[in-house]
C-alpha positions as CSV (number, residue, x, y, z in Angstrom):
1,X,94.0,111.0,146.2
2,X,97.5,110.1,145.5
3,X,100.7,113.1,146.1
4,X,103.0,114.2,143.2
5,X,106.4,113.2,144.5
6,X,108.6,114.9,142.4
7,X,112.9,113.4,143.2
8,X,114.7,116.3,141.8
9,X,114.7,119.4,144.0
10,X,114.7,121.8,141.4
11,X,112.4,120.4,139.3
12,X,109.9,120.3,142.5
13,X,110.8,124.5,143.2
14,X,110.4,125.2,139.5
15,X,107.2,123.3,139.8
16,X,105.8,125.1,143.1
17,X,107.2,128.5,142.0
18,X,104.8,128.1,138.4
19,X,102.2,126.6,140.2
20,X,102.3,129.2,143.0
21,X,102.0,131.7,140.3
22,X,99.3,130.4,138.1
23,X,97.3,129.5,141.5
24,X,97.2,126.0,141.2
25,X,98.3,123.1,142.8
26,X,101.6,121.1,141.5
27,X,99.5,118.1,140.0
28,X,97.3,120.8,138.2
29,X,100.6,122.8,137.3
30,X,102.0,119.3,135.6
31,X,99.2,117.8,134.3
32,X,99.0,121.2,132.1
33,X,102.3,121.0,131.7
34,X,101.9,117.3,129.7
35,X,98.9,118.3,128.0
36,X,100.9,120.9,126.3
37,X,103.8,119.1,125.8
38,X,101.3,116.0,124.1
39,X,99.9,118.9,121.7
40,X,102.7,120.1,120.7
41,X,104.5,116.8,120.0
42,X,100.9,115.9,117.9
43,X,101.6,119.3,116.1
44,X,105.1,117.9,115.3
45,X,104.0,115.0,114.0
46,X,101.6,116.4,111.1
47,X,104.4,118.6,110.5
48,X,107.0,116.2,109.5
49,X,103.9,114.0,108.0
50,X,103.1,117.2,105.6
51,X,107.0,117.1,105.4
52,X,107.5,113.8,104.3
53,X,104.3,113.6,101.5
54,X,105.4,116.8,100.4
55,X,108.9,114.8,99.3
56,X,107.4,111.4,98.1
57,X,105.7,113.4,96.5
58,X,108.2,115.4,94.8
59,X,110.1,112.1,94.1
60,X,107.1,110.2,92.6
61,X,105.2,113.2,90.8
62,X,102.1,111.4,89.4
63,X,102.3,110.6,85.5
64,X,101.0,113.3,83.0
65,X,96.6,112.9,82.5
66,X,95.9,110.8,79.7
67,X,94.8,112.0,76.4
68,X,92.0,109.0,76.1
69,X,90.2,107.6,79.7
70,X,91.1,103.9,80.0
71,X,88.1,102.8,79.7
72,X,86.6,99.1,79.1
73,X,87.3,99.2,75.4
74,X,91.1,100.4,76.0
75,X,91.7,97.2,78.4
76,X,90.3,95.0,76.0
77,X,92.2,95.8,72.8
78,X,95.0,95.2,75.3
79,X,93.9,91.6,75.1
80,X,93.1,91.1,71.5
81,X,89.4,91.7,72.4
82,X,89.1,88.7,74.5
């Protein structure tokens, strides 16, 4: 099993203190940690999706229903009844 090495010193005693408070190890304590952070940034992303439709959208409303369907004879009076 490999050991979470973790550079910064402060990062590595915020790490143990939350770990040492949730009773779980630091790898346990950081995976969570990234799982969250993955969700949320997943949750962001729909978000400014939602965002961005909602302003195309906006920008390019669709055009007004049609009073007649186009249906085969509308196309072909657009041809001369090909």
């Amino acid at each position: 099993m490999a050991s979470l090495y973790i550079k910064d010193s402060e990062t590595n005693e915020r790490v143990s203190r939350l770990a040492s408070r949730l009773g779980l190890s630091k790898t346990e304590a950081v995976r969570r940690a990234v799982e969250a952070l993955e969700a949320r940034s997943d949750d962001d992303k729909a978000a400014r999706a939602h965002e961005w439709l909602a302003r195309f959208d906006a920008r390019f409303p669709l055009p007004a229903p049609r009073e007649r369907p186009a249906d085969k004879a509308f196309f072909d009076s657009l041809s001369g009844d090909l």
